[in-house]
N, CA and C atoms as a LAMMPS dump frame, in Angstrom:
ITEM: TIMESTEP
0
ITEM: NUMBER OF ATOMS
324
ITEM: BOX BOUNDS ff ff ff
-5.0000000000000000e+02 5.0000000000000000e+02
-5.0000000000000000e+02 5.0000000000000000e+02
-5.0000000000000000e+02 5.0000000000000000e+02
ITEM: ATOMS id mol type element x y z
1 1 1 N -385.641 424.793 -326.303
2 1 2 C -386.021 425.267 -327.634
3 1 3 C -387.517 425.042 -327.821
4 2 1 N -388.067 425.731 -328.434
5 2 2 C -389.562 426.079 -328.707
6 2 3 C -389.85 424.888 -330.116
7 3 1 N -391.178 424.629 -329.651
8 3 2 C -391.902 423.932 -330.924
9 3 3 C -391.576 424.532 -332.299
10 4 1 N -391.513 425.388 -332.597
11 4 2 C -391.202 426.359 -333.373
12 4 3 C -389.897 426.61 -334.124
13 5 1 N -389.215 426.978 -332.861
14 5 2 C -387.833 427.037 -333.201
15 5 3 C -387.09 425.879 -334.036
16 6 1 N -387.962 424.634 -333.476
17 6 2 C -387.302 423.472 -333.609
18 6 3 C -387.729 423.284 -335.552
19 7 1 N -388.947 423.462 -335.185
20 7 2 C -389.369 423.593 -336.829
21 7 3 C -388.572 424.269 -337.759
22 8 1 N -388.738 425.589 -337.287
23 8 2 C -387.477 426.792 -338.162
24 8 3 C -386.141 425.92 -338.33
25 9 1 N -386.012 425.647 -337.496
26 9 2 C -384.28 424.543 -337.855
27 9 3 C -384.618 423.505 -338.571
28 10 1 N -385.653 422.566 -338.662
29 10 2 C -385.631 421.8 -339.745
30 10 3 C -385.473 422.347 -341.01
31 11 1 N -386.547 423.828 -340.815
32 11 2 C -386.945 424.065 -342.814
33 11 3 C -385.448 425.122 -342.913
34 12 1 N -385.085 425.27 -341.695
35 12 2 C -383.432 426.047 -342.506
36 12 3 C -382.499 425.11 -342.876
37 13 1 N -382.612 423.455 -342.389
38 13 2 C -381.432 422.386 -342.934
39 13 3 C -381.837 422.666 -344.606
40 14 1 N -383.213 422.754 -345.041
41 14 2 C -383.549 422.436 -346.63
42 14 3 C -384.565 421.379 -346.835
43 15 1 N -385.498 421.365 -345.426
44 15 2 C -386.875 420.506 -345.831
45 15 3 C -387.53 421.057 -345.606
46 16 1 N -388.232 420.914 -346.505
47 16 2 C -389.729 421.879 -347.01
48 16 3 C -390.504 421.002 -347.836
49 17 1 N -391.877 420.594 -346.522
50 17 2 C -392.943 419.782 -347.038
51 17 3 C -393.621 419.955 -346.351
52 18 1 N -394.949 419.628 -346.549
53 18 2 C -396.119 419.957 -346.53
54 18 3 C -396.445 419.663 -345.2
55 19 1 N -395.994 418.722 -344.285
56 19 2 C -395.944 418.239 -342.958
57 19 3 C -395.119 419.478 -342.437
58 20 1 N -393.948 419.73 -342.822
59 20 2 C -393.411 420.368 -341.498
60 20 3 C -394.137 422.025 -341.463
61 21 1 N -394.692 422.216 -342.985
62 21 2 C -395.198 423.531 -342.978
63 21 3 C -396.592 423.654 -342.189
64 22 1 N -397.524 422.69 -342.465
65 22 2 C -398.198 422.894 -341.377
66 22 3 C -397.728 422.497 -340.224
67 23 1 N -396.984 421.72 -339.324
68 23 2 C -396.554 422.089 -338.088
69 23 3 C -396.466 423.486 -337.642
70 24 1 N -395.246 423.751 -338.695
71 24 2 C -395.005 425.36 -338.498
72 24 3 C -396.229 426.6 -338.214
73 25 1 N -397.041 426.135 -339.013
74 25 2 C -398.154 426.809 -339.004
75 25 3 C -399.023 427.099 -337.603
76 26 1 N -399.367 425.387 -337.076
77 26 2 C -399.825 425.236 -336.439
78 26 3 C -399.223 426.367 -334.671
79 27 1 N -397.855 426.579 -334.903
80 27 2 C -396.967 426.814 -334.154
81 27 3 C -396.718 428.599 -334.104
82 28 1 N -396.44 428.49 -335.431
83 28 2 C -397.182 430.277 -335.027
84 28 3 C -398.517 430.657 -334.617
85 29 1 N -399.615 429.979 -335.017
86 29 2 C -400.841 430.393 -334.577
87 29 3 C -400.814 430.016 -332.936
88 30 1 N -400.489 428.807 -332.291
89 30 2 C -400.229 428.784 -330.927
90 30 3 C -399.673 429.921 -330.399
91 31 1 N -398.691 430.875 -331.281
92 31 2 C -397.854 432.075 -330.218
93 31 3 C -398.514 433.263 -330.888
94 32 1 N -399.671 433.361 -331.381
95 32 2 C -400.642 434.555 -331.996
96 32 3 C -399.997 435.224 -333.074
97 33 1 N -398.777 434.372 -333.666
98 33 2 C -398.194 435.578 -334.944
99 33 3 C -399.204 434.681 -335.901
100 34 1 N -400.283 435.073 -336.286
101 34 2 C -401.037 434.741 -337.344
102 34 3 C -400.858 435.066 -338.658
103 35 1 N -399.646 436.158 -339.061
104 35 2 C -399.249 436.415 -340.209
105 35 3 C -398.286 434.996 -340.516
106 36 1 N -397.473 434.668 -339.623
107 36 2 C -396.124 433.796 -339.799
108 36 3 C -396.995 432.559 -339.988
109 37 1 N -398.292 432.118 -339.691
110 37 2 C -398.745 430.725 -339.705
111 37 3 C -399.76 430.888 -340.64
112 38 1 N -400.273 432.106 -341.351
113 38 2 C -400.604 431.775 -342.945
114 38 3 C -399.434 431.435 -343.892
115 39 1 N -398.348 432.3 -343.886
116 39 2 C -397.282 431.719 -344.733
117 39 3 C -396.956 430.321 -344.735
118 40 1 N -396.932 430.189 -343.709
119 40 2 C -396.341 428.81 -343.736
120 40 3 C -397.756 428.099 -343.828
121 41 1 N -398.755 427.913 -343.631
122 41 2 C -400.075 426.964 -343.96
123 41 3 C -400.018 427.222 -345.699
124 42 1 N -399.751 428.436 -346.111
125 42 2 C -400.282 428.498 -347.793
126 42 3 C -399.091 427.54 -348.541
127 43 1 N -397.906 428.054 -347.518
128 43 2 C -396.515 426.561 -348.179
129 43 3 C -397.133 425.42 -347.989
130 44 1 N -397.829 424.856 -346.951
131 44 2 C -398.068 423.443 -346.677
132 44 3 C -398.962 423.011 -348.152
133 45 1 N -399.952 424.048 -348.155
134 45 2 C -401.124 423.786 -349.213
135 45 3 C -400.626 423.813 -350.716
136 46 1 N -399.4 424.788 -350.815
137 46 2 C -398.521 424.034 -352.131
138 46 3 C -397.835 423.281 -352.507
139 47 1 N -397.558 422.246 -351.744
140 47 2 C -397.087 421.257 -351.397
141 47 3 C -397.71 420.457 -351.6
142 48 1 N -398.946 420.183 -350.667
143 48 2 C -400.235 419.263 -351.031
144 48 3 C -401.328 419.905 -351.039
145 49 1 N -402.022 420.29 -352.075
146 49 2 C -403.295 420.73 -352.411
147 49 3 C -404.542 419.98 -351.107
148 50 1 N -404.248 418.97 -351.575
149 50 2 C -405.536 418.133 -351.024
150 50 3 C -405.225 417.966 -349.444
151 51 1 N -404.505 418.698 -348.529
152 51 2 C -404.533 418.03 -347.502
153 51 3 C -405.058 419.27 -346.281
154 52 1 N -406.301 418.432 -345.782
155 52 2 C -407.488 419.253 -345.456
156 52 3 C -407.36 419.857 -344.41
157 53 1 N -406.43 419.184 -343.588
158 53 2 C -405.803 419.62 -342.318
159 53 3 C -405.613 421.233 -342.258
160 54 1 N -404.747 421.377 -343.285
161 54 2 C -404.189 422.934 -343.717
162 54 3 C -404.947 423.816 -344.447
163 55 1 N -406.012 423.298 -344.948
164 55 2 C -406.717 424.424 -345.225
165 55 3 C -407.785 424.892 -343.917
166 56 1 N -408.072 424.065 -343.594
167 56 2 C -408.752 424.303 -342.248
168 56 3 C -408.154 425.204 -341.311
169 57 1 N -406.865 424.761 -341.133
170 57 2 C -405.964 425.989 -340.102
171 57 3 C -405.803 426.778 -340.493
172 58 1 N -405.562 427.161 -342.106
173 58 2 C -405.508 428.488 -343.124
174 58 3 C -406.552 429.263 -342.706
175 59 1 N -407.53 429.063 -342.438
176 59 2 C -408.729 429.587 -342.441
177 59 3 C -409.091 430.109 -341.214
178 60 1 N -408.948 429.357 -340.081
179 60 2 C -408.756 429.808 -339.015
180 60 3 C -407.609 431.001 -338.649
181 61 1 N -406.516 430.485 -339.148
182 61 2 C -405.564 431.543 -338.905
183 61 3 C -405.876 432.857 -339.92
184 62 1 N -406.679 433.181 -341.003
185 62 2 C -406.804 434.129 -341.625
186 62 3 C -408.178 434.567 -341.059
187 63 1 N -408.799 434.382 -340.043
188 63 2 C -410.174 434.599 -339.453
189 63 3 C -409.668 435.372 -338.236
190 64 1 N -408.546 434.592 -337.303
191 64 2 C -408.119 435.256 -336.336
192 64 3 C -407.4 436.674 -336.348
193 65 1 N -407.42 436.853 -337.317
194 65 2 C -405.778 437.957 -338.444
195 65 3 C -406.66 438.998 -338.495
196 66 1 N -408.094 438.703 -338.674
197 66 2 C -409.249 439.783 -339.2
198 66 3 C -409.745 439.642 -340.751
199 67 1 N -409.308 438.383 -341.322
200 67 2 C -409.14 438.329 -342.733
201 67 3 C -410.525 437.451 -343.109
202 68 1 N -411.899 437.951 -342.763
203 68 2 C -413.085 437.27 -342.849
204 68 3 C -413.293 436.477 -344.583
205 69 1 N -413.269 437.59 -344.998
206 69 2 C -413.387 437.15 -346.729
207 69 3 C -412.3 436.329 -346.956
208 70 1 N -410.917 436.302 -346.929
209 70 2 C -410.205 435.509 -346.779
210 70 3 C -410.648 434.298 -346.604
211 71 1 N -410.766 434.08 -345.215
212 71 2 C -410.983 432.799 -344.441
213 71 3 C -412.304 431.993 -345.174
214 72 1 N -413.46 432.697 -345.006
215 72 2 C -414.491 432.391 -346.288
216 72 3 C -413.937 431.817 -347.416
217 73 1 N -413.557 431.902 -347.962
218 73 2 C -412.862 431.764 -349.651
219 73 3 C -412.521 430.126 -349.19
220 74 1 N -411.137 430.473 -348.259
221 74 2 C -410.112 429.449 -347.811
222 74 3 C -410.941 428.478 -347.397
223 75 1 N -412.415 428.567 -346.482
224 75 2 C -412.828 427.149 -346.315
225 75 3 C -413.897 426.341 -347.336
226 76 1 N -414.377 427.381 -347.749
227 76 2 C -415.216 426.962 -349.035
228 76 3 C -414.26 425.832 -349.941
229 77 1 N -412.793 426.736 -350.432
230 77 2 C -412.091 425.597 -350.979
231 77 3 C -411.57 424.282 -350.202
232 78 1 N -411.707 424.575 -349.123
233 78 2 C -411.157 423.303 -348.049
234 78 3 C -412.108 422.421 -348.013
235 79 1 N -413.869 423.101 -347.818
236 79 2 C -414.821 422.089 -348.147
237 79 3 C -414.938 421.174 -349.016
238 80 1 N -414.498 421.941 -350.456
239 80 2 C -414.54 421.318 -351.762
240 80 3 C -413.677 419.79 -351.743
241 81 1 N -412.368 420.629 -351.265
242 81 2 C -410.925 419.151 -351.644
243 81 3 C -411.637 418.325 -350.444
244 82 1 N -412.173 418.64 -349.201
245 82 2 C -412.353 417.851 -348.29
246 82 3 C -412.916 416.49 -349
247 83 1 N -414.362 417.372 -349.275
248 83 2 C -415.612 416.441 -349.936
249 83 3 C -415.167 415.528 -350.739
250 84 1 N -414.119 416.064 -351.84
251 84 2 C -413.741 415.618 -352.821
252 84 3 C -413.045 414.139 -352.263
253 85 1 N -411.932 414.308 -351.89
254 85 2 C -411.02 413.007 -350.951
255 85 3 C -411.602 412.171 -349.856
256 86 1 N -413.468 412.424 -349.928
257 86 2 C -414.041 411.684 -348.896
258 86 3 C -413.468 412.061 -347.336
259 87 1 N -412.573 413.246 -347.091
260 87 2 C -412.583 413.577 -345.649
261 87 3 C -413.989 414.209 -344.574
262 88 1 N -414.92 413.759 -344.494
263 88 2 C -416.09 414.269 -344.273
264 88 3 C -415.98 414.892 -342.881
265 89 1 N -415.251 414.863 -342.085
266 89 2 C -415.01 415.449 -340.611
267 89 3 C -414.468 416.576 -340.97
268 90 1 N -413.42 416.746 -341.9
269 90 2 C -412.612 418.196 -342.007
270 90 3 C -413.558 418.829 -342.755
271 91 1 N -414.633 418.179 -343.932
272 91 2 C -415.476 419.311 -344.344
273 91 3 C -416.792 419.702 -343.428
274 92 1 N -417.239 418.59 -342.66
275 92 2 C -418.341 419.397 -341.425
276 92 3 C -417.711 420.413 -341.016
277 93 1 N -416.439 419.978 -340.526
278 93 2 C -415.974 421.533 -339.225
279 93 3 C -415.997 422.594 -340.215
280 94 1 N -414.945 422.476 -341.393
281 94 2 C -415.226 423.723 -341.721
282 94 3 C -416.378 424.206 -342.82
283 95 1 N -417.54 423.699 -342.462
284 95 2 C -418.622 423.924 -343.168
285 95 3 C -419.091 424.964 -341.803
286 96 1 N -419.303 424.432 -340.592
287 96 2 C -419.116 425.173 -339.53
288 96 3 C -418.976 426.081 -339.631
289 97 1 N -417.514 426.269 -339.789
290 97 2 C -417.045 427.298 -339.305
291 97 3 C -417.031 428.911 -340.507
292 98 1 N -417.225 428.263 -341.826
293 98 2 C -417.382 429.012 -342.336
294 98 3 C -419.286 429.021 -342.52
295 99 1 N -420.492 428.945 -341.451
296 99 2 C -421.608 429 -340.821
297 99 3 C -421.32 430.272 -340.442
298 100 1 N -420.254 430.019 -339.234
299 100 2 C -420.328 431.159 -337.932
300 100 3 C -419.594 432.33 -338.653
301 101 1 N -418.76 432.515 -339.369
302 101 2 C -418.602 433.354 -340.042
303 101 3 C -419.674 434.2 -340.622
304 102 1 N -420.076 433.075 -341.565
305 102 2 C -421.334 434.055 -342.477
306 102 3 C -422.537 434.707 -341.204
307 103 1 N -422.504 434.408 -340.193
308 103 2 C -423.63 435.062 -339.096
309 103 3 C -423.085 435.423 -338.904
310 104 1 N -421.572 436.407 -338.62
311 104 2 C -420.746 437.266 -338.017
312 104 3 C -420.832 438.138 -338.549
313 105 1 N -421.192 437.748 -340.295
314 105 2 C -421.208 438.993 -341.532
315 105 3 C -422.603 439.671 -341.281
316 106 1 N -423.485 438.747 -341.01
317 106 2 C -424.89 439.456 -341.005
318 106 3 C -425.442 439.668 -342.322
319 107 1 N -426.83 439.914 -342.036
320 107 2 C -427.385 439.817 -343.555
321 107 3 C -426.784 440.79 -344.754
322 108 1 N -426.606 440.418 -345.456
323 108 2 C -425.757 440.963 -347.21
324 108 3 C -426.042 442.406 -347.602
């Protein structure tokens, strides 16, 4: 059974939290369904707002999808809660990464 699969069978017993949704997340983006691992990253992030992990992968996975403005948006707010909760590693990267983005966009 797949990383995945195994996940899907947890959240079909009736747990649904913010941990197993980003797993899940993490787990579709490993097998390139990048639609199936925003859903499940935007569950993780309603679950727990503040947990930086998942907005970070949100962002990534809505970057890989083709979803630039998206992903923009998504890390800007990931920067914010990062900063906010003193996670300063999850807001460098995705200060980063939403960098390489904005040079992908090119000048305005």
């Amino acid at each position: 059974m797949s990383r995945r699969a195994a996940f899907e069978d947890m959240l079909a017993t009736g747990r649904d939290d913010a941990l197993l949704r980003f797993a899940l997340g993490q787990a579709c983006l490993e097998e390139d369904d990048e639609r199936m691992a925003i859903v499940h990253l935007k569950a993780a992030i309603s679950h727990d707002r503040q947990y930086s992990a998942a907005w970070k992968l949100l962002g990534r996975a809505q970057q890989q999808a083709g979803m630039a403005e998206h992903a923009a948006q998504t890390y800007r707010e990931g920067i914010a809660i990062a900063t906010a909760n003193g996670d300063c590693q999850a807001a460098r990267e995705m200060t980063v990464f939403l960098r390489r983005l904005d040079r992908q966009a090119g000048p305005g």
